[in-house]
NUKEFI-8937 format. One record per residue (C-alpha): residue number from 1; residue in one letter; x, y, z. Coordinates in steps of 0.001 Angstrom, whole numbers. Layout:
<recs>
<rec><num>NUM</num><residu>A</residu><east>X</east><north>Y</north><up>Z</up></rec>
...
</recs>
This chain:
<recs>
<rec><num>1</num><residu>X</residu><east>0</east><north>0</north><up>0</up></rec>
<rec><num>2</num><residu>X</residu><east>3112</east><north>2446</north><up>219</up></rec>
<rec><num>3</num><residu>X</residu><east>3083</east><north>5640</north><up>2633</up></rec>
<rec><num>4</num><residu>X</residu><east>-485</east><north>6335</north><up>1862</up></rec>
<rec><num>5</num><residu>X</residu><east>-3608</east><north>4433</north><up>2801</up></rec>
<rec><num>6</num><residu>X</residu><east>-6760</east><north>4317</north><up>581</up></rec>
<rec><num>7</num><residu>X</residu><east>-9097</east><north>6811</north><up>1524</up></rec>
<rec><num>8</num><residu>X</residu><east>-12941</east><north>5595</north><up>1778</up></rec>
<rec><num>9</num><residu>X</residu><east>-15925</east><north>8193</north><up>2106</up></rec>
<rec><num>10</num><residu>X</residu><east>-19011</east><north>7104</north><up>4340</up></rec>
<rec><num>11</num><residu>X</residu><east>-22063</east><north>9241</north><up>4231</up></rec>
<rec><num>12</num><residu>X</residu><east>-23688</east><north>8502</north><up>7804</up></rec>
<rec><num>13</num><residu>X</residu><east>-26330</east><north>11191</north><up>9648</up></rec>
<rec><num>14</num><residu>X</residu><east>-25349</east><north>13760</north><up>11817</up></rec>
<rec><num>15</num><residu>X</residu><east>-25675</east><north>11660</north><up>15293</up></rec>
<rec><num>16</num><residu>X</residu><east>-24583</east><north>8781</north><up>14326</up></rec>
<rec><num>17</num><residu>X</residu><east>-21515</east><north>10861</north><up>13730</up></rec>
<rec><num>18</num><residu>X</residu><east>-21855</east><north>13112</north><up>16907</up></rec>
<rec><num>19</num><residu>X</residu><east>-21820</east><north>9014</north><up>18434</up></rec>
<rec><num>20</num><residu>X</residu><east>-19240</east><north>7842</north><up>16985</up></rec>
<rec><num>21</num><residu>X</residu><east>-17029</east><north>11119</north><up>18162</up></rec>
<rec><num>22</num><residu>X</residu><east>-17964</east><north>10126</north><up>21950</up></rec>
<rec><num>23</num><residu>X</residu><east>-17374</east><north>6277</north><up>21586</up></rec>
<rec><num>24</num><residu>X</residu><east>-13883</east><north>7074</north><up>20290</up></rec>
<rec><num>25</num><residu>X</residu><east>-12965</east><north>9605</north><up>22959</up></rec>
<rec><num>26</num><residu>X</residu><east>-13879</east><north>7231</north><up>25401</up></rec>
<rec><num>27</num><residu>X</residu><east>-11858</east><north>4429</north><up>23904</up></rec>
<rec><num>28</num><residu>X</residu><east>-9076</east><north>7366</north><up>23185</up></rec>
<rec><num>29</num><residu>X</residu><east>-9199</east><north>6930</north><up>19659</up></rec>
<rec><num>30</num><residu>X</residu><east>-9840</east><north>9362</north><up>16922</up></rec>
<rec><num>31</num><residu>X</residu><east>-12911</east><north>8898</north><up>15074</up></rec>
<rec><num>32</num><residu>X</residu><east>-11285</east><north>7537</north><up>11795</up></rec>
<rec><num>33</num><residu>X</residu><east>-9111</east><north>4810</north><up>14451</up></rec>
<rec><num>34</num><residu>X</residu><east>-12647</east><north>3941</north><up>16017</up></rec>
<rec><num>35</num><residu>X</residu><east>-13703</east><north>3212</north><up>12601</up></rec>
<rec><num>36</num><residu>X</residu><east>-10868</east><north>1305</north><up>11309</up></rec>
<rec><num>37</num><residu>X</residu><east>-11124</east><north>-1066</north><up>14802</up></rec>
<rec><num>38</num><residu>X</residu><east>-15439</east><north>-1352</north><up>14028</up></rec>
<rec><num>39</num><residu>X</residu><east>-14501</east><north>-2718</north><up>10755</up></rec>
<rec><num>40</num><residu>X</residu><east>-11622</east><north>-5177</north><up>11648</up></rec>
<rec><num>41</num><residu>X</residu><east>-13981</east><north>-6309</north><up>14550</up></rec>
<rec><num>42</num><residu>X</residu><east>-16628</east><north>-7058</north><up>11796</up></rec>
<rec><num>43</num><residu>X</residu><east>-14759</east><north>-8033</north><up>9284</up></rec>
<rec><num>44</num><residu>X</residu><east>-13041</east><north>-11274</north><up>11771</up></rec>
<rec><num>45</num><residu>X</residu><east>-16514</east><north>-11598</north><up>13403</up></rec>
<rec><num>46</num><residu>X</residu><east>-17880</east><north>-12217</north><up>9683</up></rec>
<rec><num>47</num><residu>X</residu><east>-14738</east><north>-14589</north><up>8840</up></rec>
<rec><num>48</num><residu>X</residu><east>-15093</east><north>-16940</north><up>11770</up></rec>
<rec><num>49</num><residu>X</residu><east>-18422</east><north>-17332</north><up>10724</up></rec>
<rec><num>50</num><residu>X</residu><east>-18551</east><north>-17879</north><up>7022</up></rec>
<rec><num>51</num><residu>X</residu><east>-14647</east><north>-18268</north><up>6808</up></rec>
<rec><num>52</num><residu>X</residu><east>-11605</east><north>-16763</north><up>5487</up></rec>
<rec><num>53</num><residu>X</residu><east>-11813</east><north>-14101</north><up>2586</up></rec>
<rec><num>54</num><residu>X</residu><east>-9143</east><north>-14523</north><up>-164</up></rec>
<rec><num>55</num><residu>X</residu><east>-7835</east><north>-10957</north><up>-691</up></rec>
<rec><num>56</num><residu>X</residu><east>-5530</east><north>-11988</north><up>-3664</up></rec>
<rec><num>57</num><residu>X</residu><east>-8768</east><north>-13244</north><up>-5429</up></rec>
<rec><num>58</num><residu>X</residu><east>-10161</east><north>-9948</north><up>-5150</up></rec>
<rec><num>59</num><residu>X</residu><east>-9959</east><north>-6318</north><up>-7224</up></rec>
<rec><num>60</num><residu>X</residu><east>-7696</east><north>-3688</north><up>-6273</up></rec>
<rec><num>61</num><residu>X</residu><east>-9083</east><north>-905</north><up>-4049</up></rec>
<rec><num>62</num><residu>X</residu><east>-9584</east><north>2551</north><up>-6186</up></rec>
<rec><num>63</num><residu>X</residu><east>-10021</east><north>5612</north><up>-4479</up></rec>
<rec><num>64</num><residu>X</residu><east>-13093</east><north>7382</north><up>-4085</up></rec>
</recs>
């Protein structure tokens, strides 16, 4: 991925962002870390359930 990670919009309402702000301060995160840790957690959540994704089967990420 080099220096720079792929950057991903999300269009989410106002509160769910205004949430997301106080979960991460309490966990000392930074909204964009608290987001990155939701998704891993999901992501290995789904993957013990329905198994392991094959990344090198999939297309390469493009920016938004």
């Amino acid at each position: 991925m080099g220096d720079r990670l792929p950057k991903l919009t999300v269009r989410i309402e106002n509160d769910y962002i205004k949430k997301l702000g106080y979960i991460a301060g309490k966990n000392r995160r930074y909204r964009n870390q608290e987001i990155c840790y939701a998704l891993i957690e999901h992501i290995e959540q789904w993957e013990k359930k329905h198994g392991k994704i094959d990344v090198s089967k999939l297309p390469d990420v493009k920016e938004d």
